[in-house]
ROPATI-53285 format. One record per residue: x, y, z of N, C-alpha, C in turn; residue in one letter. Coordinates in steps of 0.2 Angstrom, whole numbers, plus 5000, padded with zeros to 4 digits. Example, Ala and Ser with C-alpha at 12.3 -4.5 7.8 and 13.67 -1.06 7.14 Angstrom:
2
506649725039506249785039506649845039A;506449895035506849955036506450005039S;
This chain:
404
500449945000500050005000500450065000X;500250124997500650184998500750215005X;501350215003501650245013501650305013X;501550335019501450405023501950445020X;502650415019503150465017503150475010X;502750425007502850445000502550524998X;501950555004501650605003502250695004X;502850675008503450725009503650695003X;503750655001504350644994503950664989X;503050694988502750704981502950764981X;503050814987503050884987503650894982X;504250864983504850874980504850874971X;504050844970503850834961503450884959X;503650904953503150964951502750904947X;502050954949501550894949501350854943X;501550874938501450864932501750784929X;502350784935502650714934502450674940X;501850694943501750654953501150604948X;500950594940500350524938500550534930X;500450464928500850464922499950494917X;499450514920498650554916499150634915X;499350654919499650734921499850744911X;500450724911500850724906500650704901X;500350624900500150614894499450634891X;498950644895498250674895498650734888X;499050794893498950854891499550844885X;500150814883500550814877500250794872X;499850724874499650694867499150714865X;498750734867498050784865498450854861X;498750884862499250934859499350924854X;499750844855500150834848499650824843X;499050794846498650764842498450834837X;498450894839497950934835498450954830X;499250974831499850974829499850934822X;499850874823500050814819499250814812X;498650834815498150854809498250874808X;498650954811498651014806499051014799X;499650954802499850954796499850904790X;499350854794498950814787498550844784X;498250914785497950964781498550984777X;498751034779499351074775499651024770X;499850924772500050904767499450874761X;498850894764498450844758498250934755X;498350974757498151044753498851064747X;499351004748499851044745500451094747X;500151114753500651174756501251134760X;501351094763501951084767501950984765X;502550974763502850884761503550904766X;503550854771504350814771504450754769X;504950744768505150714763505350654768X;504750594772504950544777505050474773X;505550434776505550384774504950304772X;504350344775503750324776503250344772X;502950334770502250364767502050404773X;501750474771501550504775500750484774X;500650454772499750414773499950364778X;500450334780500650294784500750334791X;500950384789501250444795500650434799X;500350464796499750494798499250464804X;499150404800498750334804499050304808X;499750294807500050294816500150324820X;500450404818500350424824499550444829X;498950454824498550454827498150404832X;498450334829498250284835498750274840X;499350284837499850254843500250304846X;500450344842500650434847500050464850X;499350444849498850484853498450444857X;498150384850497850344855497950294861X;498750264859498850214862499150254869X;499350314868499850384874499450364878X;498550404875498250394881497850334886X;498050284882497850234886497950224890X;498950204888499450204892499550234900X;499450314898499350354904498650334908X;498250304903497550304911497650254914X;497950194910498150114913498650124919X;499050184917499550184923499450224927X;499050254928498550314933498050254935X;497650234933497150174936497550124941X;498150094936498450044941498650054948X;498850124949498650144957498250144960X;497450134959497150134961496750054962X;497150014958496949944959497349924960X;497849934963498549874966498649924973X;498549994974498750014980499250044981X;499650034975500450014976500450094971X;501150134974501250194967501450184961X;501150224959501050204951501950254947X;502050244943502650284939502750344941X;503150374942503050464944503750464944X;504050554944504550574945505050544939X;505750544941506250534935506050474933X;505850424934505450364929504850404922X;504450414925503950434921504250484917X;504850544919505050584916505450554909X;505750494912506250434906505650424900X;505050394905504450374898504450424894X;504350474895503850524894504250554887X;504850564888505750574882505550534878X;505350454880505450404874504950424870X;504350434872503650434870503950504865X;504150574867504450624862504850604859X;505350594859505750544855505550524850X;505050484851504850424844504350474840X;503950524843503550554840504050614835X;504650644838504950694834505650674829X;505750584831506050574826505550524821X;505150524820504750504815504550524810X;504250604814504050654810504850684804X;505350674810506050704805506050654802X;506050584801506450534798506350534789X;506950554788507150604780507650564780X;507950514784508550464784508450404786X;508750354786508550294789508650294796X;509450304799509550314804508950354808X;508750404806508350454812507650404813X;507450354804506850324809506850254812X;507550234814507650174817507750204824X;508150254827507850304832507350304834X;506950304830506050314829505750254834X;506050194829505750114831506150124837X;506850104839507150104845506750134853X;506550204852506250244857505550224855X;505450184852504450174850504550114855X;505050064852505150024857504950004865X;505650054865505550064873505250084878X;504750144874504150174878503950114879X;503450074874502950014874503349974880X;503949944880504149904884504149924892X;504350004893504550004899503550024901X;503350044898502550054901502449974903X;502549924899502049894899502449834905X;503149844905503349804910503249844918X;503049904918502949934925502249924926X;501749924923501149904923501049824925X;501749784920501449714923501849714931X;502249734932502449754942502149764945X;501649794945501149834948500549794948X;500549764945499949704943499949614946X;500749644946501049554948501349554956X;501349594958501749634964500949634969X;500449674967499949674971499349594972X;499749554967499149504964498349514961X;498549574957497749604955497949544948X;497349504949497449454941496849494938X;496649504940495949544935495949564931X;496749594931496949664927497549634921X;497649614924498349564919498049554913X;497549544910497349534902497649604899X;497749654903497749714900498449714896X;498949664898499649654898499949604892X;499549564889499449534882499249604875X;498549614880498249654873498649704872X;499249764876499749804878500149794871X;500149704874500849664870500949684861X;500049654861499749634855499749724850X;499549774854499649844852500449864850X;501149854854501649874852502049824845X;501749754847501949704839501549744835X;500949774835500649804828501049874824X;501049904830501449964830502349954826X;502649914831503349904825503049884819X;502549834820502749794815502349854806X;501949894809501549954802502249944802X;502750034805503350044804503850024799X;504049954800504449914797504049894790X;503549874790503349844783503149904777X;502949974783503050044779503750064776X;504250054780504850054780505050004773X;505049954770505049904768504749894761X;504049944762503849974754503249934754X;502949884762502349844760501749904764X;501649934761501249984762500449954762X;500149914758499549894761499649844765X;500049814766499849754773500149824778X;500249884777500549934783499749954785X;499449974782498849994783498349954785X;498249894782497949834785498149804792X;498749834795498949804800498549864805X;498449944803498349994805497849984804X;497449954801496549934802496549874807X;496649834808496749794815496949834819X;497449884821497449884827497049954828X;496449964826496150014828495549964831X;495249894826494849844830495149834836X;495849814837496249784842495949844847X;495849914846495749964852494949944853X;494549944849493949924850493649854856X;494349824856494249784863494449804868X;494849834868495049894874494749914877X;493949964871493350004874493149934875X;492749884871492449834876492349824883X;493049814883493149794891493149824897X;493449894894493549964901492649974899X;492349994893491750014894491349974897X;491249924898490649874901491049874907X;491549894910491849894916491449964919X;491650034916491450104920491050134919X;490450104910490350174909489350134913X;489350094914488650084918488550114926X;489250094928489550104935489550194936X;489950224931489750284931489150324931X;488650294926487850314925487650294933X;487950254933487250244942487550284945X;488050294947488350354952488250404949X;488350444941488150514940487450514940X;487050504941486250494939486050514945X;486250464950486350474958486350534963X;486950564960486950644960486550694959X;486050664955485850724952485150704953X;484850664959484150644960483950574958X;484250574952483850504949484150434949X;483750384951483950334954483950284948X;484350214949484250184942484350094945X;484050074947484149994952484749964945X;484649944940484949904935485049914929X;485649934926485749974919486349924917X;486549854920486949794916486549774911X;486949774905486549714900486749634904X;486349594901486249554903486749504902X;486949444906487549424908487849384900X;487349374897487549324889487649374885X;487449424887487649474882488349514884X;488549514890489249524892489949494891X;489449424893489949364888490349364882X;489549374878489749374869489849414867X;489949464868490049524866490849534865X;491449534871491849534872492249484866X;491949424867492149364864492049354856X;491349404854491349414847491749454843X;491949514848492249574844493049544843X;493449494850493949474847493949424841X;493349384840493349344835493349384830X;492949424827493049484823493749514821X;494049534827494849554825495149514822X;495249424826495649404822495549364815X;494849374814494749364807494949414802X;494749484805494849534799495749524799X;496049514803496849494803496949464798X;496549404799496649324795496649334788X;496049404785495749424779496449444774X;496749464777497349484773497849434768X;497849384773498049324771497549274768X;497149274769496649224768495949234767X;495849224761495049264760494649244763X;494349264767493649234772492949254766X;493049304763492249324759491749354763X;491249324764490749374767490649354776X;491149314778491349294785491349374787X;491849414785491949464789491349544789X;491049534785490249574782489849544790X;489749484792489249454798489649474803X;490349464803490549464810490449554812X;490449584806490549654808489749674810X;489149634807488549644807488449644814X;488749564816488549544822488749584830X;489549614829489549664831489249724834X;488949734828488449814827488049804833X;487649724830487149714836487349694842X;487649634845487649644853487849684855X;488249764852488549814856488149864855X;487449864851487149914851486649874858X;486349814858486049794863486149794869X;486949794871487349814875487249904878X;487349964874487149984874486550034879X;486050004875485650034876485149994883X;485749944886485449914892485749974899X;486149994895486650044901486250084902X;485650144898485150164899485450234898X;485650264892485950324891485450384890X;484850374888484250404886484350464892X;484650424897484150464905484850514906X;485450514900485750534904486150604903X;485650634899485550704893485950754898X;485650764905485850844909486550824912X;486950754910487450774913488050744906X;488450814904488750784899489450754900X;489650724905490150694908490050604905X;489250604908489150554904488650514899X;488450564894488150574888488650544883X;489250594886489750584880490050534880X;490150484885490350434886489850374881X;489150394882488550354880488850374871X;488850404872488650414864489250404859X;489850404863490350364859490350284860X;490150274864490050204863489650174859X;488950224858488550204853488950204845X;489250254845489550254838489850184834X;490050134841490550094839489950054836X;489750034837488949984836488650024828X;488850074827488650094818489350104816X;489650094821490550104818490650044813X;490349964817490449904815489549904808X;489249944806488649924803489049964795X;489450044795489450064792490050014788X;490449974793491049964790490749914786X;490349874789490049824785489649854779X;489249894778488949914772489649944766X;490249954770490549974765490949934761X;490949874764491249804760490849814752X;490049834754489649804746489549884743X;489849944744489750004744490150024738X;490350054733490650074729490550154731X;490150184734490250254736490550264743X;490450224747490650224753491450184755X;491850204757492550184759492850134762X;493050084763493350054770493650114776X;494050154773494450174776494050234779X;493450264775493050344778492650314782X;492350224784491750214787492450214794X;492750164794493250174799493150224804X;493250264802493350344805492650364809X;492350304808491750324813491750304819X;492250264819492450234825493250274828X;493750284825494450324825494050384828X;493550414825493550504829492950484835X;492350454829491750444836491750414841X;492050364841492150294847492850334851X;493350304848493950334851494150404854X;494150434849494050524850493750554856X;493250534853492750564858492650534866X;492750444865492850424872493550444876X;493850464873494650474875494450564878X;494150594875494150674879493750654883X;493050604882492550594889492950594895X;493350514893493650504901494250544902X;494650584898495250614901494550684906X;494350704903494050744906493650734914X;493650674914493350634920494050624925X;494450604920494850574924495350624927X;495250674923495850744924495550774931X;494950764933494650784937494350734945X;494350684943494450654949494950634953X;495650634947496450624950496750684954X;496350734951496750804956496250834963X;495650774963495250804968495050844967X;494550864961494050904960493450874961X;492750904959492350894958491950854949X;491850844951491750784944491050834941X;491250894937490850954935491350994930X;491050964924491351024917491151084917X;491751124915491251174910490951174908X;490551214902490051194898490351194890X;491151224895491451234887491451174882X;491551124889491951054886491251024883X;490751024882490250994880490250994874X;490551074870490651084864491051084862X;491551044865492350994862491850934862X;491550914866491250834864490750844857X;490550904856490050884849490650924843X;491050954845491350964838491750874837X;492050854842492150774838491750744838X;490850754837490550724835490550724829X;490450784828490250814823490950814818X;491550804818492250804817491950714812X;491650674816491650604813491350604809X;490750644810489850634804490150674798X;490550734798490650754792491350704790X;491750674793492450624790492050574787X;491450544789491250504786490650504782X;490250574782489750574775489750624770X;490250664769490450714764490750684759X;491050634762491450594754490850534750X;490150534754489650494749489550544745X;489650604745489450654741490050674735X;490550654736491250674732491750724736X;491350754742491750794744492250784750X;492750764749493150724749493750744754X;494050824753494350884752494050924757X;493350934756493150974761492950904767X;492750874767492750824774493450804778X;494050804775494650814778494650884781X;494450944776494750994779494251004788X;493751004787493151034790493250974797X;493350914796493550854802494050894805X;494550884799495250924805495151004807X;494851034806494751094808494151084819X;493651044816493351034822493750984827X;494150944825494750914829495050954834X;495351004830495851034832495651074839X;494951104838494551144840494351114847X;494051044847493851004853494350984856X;494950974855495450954859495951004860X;495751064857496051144858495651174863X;495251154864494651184870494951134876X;495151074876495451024881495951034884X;496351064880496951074881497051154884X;496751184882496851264885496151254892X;495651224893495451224900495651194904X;496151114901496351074906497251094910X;497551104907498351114908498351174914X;497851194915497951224922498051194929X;497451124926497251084930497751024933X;498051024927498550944926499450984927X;499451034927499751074929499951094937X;499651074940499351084946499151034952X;499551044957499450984963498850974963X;498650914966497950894969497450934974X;496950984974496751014979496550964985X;496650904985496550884992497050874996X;497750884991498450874994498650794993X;498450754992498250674991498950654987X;499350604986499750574980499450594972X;499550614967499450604962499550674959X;
């Protein structure tokens, strides 16, 4: 358990490195808006460097794995303290992570050479490892088995990551992308698991709050089961597709999908949970994922519609949006606030909605060019409003004086 004196030795940390949410919450949300501005400027013409990579490659990792997988990372190892008891990363450790994790993102962006993007892979490396081995410490150290699946799927995420890079590297550009369509599924079990774990638990306790009582908002236990266990079978079939035609195996798997998680869904009882947008937004990105998996399917037999643009209904609406939900939750319950947003932050939640509905229906129309531009413009904006209300916050010890 966390000892008495670790509370004198937090004083000695400027706060920002006292939880690994602090730092990664607020860099990679940054980078994120940084990194579209400049897949605008290079699909407009105005700015090319010249990477050893596809920059359509660039682009798609670093927004899963510079942004999405950052934040995971930091909530995984900010949670872990709170399910083993034990302290979590902090101070010159997390400061070490924290370089790799810059590292790989600024030699990547430069990598005009070989040398600066094996740099890249080296520091992409050792982020993944040094997180995912302090995480399994921290897991195996307090006997929490509950949580140890998190340390396969961890696993499964940093093989996807070298292995895009490398095959990008390499000149196999579609199996790079198709690995980058797996590992955005592979995050979709991610949300399965954290979502059926917090966001009904949340709803009864925010609901709670605010008058209204709710006896039972779990789907039911077969649909708990199968649900988890469908969406892996799904992943590793869409994998398998690469190599091996399955044909309209992956059309059902995606169908079926849509359905247990929108039934899922809509057992959690998000109708009721309009007045409080902490967790609407949570609701509603998780609904996305269940038309996330209907849209992909209809795109298979779709000559107007994309593999790649249905996708994004889940990269901006599912992920996106669930990542600013919970950073916003969790930026706020680690420092000992009040678990009460702006009003500002509502309208960071609806410009990434609204960021996914124009990325995925402006191109049925041909407009193609303006749905990139107008996505990344409201991106930038919702996670601009994130970052300019939160960084005071995450900047800043804990009002209750607490570890973290």
């Amino acid at each position: 358990m966390i000892q008495i004196q670790d509370f004198s030795e937090q004083q000695k940390i400027a706060p920002v490195w006292r939880l690994a949410f602090r730092s990664f919450f607020l860099a990679a949300s940054a980078f994120s808006i940084l990194a579209v501005l400049y897949w605008l400027l290079f699909l407009n013409g105005i700015a090319y460097l010249p990477m050893v990579i596809p920059t359509s490659i660039w682009h798609g990792h670093e927004m899963i794995f510079g942004f999405v997988a950052t934040i995971a990372i930091g909530f995984l190892l900010t949670a872990s303290q709170t399910w083993t008891g034990l302290r979590s990363i902090h101070g010159k450790p997390l400061m070490v992570l924290f370089l790799l994790w810059l590292t790989a993102r600024v030699a990547l962006f430069f990598a005009f050479y070989d040398l600066i993007f094996y740099i890249a892979l080296i520091a992409e490396f050792s982020f993944w490892s040094y997180s995912i081995g302090f995480l399994a410490y921290l897991l195996v150290k307090s006997g929490n088995q509950r949580n140890l699946l998190f340390i396969p799927m961890l696993s499964i995420m940093m093989l996807l990551d070298l292995s895009i890079l490398i095959s990008a590297k390499s000149g196999e550009v579609m199996l790079a992308k198709h690995l980058m369509n797996t590992a955005v599924l592979v995050f979709t079990m991610l949300i399965t698991l954290l979502g059926g774990r917090v966001i009904p638990f949340f709803t009864r306790n925010g609901l709670k709050n605010i008058g209204l009582e709710i006896s039972n908002n779990n789907a039911a236990t077969w649909i708990e089961i199968i649900t988890p266990v469908l969406t892996f079978i799904t992943v590793i079939s869409y994998f398998s597709s690469y190599f091996v035609d399955l044909g309209f195996v992956i059309t059902w798997l995606f169908v079926l999908c849509a359905v247990f998680h929108c039934v899922r869904v809509i057992a959690w009882q998000g109708h009721k949970t309009f007045k409080v947008p902490l967790l609407w937004s949570l609701h509603l990105s998780y609904l996305l994922l269940p038309l996330g998996f209907a849209v992909m399917a209809a795109s298979l037999y779709s000559v107007q519609l994309m593999f790649s643009d249905a996708l994004h209904l889940i990269t901006i609406g599912t992920m996106a949006l669930m990542i600013l939900a919970m950073m916003s939750r969790v930026s706020l319950g680690h420092t000992g606030r009040p678990l009460q947003i702006n009003s500002i932050i509502a309208w960071a939640y609806l410009c990434i909605l609204m960021a996914a509905i124009v990325r995925v229906c402006l191109p049925l129309i041909g407009e193609h060019q303006i749905a990139w531009l107008v996505s990344g413009i409201l991106w930038s904006i919702g996670f601009g409003i994130f970052v300019f209300k939160y960084a005071p916050i995450l900047l800043k010890a804990r009002v209750d004086g607490a570890i973290g």
